[in-house]
C-alpha positions in Angstrom: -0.2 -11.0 2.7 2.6 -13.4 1.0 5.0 -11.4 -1.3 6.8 -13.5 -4.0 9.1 -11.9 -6.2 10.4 -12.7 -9.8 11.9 -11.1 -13.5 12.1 -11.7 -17.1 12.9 -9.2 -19.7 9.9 -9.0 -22.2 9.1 -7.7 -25.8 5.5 -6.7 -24.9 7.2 -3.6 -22.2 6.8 0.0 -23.5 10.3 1.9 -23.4 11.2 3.2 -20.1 10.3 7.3 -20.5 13.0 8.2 -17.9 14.0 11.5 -18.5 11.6 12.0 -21.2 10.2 15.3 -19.6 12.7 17.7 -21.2 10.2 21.0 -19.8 8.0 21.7 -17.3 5.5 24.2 -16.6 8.1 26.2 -14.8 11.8 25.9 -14.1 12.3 28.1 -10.7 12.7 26.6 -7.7 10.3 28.3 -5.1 11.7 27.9 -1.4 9.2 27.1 0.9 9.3 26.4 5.0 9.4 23.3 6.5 5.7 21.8 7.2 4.6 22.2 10.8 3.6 19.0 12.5 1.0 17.9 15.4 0.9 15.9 17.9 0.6 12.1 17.3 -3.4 10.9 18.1 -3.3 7.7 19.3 -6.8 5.2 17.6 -8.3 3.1 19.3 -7.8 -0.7 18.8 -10.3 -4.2 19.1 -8.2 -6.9 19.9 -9.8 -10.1 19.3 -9.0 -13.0 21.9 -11.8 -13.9 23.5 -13.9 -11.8 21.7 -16.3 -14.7 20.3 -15.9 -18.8 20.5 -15.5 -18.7 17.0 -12.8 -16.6 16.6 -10.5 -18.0 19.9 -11.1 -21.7 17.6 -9.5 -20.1 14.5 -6.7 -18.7 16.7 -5.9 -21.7 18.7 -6.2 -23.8 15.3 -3.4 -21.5 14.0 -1.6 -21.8 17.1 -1.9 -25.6 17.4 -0.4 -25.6 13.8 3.2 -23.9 14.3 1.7 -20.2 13.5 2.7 -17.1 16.1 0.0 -14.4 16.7 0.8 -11.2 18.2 -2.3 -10.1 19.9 -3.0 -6.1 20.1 -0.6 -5.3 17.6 -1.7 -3.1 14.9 -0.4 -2.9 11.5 -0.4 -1.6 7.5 -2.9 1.1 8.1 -4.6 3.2 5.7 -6.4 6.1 5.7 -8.9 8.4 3.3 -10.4 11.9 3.3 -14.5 12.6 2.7 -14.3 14.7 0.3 -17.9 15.9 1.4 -16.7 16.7 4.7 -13.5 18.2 5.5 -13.7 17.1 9.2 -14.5 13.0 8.5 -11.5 10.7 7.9 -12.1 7.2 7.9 -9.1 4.5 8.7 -8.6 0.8 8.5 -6.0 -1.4 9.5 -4.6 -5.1 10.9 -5.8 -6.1 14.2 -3.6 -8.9 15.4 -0.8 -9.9 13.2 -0.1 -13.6 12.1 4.2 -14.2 11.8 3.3 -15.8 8.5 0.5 -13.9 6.9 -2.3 -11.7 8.0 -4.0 -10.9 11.1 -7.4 -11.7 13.2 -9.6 -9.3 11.2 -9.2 -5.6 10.0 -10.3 -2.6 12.2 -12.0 -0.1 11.0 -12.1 3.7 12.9 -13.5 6.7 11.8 -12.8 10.6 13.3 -15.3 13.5 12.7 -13.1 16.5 14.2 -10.3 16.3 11.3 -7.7 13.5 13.5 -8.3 15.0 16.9 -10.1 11.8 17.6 -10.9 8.6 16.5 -13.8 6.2 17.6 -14.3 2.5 16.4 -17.0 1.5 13.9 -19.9 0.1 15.9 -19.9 -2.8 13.2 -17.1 -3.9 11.5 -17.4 -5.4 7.9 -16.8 -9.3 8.8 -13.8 -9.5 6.3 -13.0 -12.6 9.4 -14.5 -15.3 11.6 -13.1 -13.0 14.0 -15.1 -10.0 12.9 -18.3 -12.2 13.2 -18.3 -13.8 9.5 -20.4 -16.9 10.0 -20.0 -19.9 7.9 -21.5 -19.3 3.8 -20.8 -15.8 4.5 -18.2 -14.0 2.3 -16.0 -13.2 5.0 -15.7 -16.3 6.5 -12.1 -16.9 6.9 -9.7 -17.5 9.4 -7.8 -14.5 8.6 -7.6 -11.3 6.4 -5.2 -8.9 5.5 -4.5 -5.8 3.3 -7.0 -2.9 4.2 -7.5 -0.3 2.0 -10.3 2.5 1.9 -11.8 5.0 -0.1 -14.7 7.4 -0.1 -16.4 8.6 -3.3 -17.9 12.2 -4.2 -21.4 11.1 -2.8 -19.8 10.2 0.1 -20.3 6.5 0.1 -17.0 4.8 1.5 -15.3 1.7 0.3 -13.1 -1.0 2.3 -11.3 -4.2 0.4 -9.6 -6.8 2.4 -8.4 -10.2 0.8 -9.0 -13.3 3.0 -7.4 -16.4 3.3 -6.9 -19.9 4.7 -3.4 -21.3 5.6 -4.1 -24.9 6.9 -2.8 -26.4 3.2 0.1 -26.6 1.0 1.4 -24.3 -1.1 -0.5 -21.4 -1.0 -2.2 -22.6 2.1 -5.9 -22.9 1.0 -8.8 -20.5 -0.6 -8.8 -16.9 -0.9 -11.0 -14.0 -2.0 -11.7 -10.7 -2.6 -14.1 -8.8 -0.9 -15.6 -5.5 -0.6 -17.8 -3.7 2.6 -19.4 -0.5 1.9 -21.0 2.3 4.6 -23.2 4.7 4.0 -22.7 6.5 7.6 -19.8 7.6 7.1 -17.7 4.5 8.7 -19.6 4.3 12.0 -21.2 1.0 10.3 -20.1 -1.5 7.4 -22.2 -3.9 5.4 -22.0 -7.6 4.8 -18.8 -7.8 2.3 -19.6 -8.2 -1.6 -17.1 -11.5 -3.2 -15.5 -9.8 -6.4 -12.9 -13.2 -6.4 -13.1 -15.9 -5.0 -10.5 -18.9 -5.5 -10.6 -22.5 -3.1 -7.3 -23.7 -5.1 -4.7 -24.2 -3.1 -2.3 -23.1 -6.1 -3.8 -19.8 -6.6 -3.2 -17.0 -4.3 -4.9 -13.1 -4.7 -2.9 -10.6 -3.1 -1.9 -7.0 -2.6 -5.6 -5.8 -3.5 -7.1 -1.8 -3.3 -10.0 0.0 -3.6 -10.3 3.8 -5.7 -13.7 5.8 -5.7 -14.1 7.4 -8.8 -13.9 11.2 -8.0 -15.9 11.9 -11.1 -18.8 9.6 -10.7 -20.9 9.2 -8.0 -21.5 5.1 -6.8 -18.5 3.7 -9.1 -15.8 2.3 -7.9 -12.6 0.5 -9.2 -11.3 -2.6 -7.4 -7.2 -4.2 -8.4 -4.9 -7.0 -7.0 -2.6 -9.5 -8.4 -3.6 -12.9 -8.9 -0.7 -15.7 -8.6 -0.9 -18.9 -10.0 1.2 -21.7 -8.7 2.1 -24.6 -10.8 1.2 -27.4 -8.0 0.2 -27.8 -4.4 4.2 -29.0 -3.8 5.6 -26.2 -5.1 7.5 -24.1 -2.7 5.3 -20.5 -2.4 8.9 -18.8 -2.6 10.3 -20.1 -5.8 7.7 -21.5 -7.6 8.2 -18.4 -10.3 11.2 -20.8 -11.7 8.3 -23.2 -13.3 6.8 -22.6 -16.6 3.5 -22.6 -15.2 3.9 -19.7 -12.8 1.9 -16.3 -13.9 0.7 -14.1 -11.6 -1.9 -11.0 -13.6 -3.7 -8.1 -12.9 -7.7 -8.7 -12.0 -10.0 -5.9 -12.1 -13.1 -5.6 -10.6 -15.8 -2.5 -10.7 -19.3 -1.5 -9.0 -21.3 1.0 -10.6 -23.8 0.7 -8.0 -22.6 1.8 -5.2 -21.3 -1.1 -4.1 -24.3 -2.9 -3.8 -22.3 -5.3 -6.3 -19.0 -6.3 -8.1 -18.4 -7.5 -11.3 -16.2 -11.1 -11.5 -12.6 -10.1 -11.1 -11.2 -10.5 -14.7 -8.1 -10.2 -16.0 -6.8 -6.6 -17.4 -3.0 -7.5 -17.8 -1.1 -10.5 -18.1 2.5 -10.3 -17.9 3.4 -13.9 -19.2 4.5 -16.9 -17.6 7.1 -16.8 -15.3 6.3 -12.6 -14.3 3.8 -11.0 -12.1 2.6 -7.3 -10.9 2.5 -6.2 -7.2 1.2 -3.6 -5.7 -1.6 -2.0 -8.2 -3.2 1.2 -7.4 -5.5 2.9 -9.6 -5.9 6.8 -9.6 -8.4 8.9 -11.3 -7.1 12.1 -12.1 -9.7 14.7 -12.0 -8.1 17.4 -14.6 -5.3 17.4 -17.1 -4.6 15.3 -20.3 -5.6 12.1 -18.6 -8.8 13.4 -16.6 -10.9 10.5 -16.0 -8.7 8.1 -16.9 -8.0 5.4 -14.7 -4.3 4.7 -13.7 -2.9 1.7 -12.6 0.4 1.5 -11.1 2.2 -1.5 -9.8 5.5 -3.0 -9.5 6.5 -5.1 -13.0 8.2 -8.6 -11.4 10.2 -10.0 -14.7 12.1 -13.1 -14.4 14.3 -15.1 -16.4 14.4 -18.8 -15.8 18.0 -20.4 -16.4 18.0 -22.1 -19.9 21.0 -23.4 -22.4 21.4 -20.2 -23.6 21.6 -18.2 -20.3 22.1 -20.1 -17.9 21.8 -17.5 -14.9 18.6 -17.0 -12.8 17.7 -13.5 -12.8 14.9 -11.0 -12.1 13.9 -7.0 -12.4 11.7 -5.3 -10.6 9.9 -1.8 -12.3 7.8 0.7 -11.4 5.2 0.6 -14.5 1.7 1.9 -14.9 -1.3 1.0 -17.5 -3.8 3.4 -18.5 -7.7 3.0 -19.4 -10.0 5.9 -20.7 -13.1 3.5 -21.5 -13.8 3.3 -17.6 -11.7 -0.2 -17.3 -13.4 -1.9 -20.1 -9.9 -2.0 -22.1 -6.4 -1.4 -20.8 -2.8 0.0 -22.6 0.3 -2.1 -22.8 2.5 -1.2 -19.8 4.9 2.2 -19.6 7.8 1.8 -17.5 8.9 4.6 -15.7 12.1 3.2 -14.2 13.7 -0.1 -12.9 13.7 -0.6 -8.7 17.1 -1.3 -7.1 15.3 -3.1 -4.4 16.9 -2.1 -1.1 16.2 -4.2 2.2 16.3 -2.8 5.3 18.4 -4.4 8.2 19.4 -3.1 11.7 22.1 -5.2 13.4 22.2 -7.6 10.7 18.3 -8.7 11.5 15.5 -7.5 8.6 12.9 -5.3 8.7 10.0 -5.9 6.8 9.4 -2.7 4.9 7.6 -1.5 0.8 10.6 -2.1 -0.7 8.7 -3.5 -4.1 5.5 -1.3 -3.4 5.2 1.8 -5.1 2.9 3.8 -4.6 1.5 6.7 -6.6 -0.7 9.9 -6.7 -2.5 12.1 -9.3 -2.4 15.9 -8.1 -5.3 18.4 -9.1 -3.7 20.1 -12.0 -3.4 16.1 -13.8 -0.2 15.7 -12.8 0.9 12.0 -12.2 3.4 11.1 -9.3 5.2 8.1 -8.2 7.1 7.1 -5.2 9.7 4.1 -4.4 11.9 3.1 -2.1 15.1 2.2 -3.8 19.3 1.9 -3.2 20.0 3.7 -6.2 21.1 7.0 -4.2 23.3 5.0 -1.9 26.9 4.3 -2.3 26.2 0.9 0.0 22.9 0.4 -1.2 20.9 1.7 1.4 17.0 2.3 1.3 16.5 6.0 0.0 13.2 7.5 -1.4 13.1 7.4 -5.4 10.3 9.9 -7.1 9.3 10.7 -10.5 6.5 12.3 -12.0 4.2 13.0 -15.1 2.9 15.7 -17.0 1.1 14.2 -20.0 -0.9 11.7 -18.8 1.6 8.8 -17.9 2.9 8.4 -21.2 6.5 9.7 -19.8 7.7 10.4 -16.5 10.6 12.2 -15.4 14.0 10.2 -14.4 14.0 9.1 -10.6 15.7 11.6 -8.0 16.0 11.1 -4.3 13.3 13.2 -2.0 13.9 11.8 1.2 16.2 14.3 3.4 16.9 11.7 6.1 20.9 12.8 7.1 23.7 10.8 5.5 23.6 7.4 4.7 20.4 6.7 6.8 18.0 3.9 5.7 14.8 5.9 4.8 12.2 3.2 3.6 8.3 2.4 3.2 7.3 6.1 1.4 4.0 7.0 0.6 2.7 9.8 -1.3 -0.4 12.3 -1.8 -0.9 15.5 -3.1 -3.0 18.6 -1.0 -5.3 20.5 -3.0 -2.9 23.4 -3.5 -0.2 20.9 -5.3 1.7 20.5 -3.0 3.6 17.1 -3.1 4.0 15.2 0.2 5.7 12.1 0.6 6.1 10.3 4.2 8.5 7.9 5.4 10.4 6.2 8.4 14.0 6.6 8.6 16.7 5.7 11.5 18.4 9.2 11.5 17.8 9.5 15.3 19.4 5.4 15.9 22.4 5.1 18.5 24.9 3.1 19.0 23.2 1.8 21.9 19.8 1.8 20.6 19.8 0.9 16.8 16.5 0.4 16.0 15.1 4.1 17.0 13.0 4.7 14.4 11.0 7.7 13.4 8.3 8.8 10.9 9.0 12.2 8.5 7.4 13.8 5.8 9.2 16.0 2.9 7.0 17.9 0.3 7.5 19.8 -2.9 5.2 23.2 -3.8 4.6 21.6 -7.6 2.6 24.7 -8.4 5.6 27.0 -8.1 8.3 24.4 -8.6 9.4 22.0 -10.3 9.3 18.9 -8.6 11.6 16.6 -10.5 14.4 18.9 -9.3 16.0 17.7 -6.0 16.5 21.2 -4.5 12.7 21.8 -4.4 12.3 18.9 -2.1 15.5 20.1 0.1 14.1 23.8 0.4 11.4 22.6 3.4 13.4 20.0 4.5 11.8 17.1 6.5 9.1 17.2 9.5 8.9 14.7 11.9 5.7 13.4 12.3 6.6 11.1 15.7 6.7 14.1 17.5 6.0 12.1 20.8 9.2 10.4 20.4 10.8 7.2 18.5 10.0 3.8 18.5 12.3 0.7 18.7 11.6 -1.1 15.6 12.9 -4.5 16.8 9.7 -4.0 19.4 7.1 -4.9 16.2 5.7 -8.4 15.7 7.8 -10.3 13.2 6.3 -11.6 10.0 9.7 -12.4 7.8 11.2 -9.0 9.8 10.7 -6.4 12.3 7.0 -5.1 11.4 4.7 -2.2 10.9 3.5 -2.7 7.1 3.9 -2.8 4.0 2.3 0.5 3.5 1.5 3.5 5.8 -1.6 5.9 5.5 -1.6 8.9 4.2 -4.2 11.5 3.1 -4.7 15.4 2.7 -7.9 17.5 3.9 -7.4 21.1 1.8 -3.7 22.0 2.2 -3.0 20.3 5.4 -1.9 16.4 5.3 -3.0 13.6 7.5 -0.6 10.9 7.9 -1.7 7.5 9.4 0.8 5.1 10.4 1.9 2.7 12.9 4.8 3.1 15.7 6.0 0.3 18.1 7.6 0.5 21.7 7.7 2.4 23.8 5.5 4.7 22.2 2.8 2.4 21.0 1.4 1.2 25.3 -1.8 -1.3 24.0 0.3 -3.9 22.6 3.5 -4.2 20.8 2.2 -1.7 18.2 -0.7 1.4 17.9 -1.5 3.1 15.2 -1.6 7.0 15.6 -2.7 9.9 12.9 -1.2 13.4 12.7 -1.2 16.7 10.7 1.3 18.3 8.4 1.0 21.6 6.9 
């Protein structure tokens, strides 16, 4: 939705770990081939202009107030695997992006031949007025945003979406957070569930997912940061100065299925003036930390200018927190490494990218992963990929090294990770290797991956020996062709998922590629 960003140092933080893993299973470096790629498989889309009288109200209402929709562009997909049923994939993403936050509704697909084809849900979850909420429903909202899915061990699938108002100050009106389950494997979604729900126009939820516990059939964990803004005239991007500002974690669970949610409550607090971004859970399924429940976010410190220091300043860190009484208690945070945030510009204009999302992935042997973008690798700063990983848990992690193997100083940004059931290590992202002088913004999607079950993976070489595969096999895309929320956009986050040993990417590309609007979403292979 909104991102706000801030920094403080604190007491409370855990020592960053970096280089804390000193040995690994193994030290050889296995060389491995590149991953072979597919062809790109378009989805099918739903704009939603005339669609209902409702939801052409809400638009023009939007309209009428200063907003800019971008009709038929889709973006920030996501993407999971059944794990009863290597052939069913289920993907969500935005339908019609808002320049300043959100979209019409989120559109959910679903494929049943492993990504060779994709086919709309016959009824959507209503996270929107556009996706048929009607007034006292949970999803009745001008607009939603954030998708994120995930199917359990019984098969039972998961979809999150915050939704919003913007027609008042500060954070523009009420939000919430709600959750649509299927039983039918994505071809239809029930009437959301409210795990938060907030009609103050100084408190914002944000940046929300959804994990199925892989142990436990019918439970489910739910995450998102909660911002709290001092007053309704605060400005959204600097209220973090004030002493009021917090922004916490909020945790919410099912243990029926999703049949219900408990009241979003608050697992971490980061103290006034600081905020998380960003939180993922993962469960791993074996190792130290089996059954455990992992949350990983992005740690926003800030310190406010005082007598003593009188410089504004803030830090940005990758961090996780770990609970193994099924979310009933949470640790103190363990920092795995600072972010050198690193924007992404091409010809001086931005592009809206995850440069404060990290995202993160627990591999079958326990194993705990983390991805970043970040300009440490650069001598100008530019976006590279950052990695580090665990062995014991999460308690330390392994000091960042650049995986991305985009050519030279190349901006390489928005990385996602997952891990195939071999081990294997795949991270994807979109670089600008392939830009000209006369076409700058020719953007591309890759993939690089790591064989952590022969290798060691926090060694750079084992990500250069397969080199990158380009997933946009059909061609690139000219980035400045994406609707523009604060930058050229396609998300804040991609899709990415594995079936057995093969990944299944899910991601967005603009023009000329993308032919419904001024941005598709297409799904590939990688193995």
């Amino acid at each position: 939705m909104r991102t706000t960003l801030r920094r403080r140092s604190a007491k409370w933080l855990a020592p960053a770990a970096v280089g804390a893993i000193v040995t690994l299973v193994t030290a050889t470096t296995a060389f491995a081939g590149t991953l072979t790629a597919g062809s790109p498989v378009p989805s099918p889309d739903h704009p939603f202009p005339g669609t209902s009288a409702a939801c052409d109200e809400a638009i023009a209402a939007s309209i009428a107030a200063g907003s800019k929709n971008f009709p038929g562009a889709e973006v920030e997909p996501w993407v999971s695997a059944d794990p009863t049923n290597p052939k069913h994939l289920i993907a969500a993403f935005q339908q019609d992006r808002w320049n300043d936050g959100g979209a019409n509704g989120l559109i959910h697909v679903f494929s049943n031949d492993g990504g060779q084809s994709w086919q709309l849900s016959s009824a959507q979850p209503q996270f929107s007025i556009c996706e048929g909420a009607t007034p006292g429903a949970p999803g009745h909202f001008s607009r939603t945003s954030d998708p994120w899915v995930s199917i359990g061990p019984d098969g039972i699938a998961y979809s999150i979406a915050i939704a919003f108002e913007v027609n008042g100050p500060a954070f523009g009106g009420a939000s919430t957070v709600i959750v649509s389950r299927s039983t039918d494997g994505g071809v239809t979604w029930q009437r959301p569930v409210t795990a938060e729900l907030d009609t103050s126009f100084t408190v914002l939820n944000d940046k929300e997912s959804v994990t199925a516990d892989p142990l436990d059939n019918g439970v489910a964990y739910a995450v998102w940061d909660r911002l709290v803004s001092p007053s309704t005239h605060a400005n959204p991007d600097a209220f973090n100065v004030t002493p009021a500002f917090r922004g916490p974690v909020l945790f919410s669970k099912t243990t029926d299925a999703g049949v219900t949610w408990s009241k979003g409550r608050v697992v971490f607090d980061p103290g006034q003036n600081n905020q998380t971004i960003g939180n993922v859970i993962v469960v791993p399924t074996a190792g130290p930390a089996k059954g455990a429940l992992v949350d990983g976010f992005n740690l926003i410190t800030t310190h406010v200018p005082g007598f003593r220091s009188p410089q504004f300043s803030q830090s940005f860190n990758v961090a996780v927190i770990r609970s193994t009484d099924d979310g009933a208690t949470f640790s103190k945070p363990v920092v795995i490494s600072p972010i050198v945030v690193a924007p992404v510009r091409i010809d001086g204009k931005a592009v809206r990218t995850g440069d404060i999302l990290p995202e993160f992935a627990a591999g079958p042997e326990g194993n705990l992963y983390a991805a970043w973008q970040d300009g440490r690798f650069s001598p100008t700063g530019a976006a590279k990929v950052a990695f580090s990983m665990s062995t014991d848990g999460g308690n330390t992690w392994s000091k960042p090294i650049r995986v991305d193997q985009s050519v030279g100083n190349t901006q390489a940004f928005t990385p996602m990770i997952d891990v195939a059931a071999d081990g294997t290590v795949g991270v994807t992202y979109y670089d600008l290797e392939n830009a000209t002088a006369a076409q700058p913004a020719l953007t591309d999607a890759f993939i690089v991956h790591c064989h952590a079950a022969t290798t060691d993976c926090s060694v750079p070489a084992s990500w250069a020996a397969g080199g990158e595969t380009r997933l946009s096999t059909s061609g690139s895309f000219d980035m400045t062709t994406a609707p523009v929320a604060r930058g050229f956009f396609t998300g804040d986050y991609e899709g990415l998922t594995h079936v057995g040993n093969t990944f299944h990417p899910f991601f967005v590309m603009a023009q000329p590629i993308a032919t419904h609007g001024s941005t598709d979403p297409f799904s590939n292979t990688a193995g």
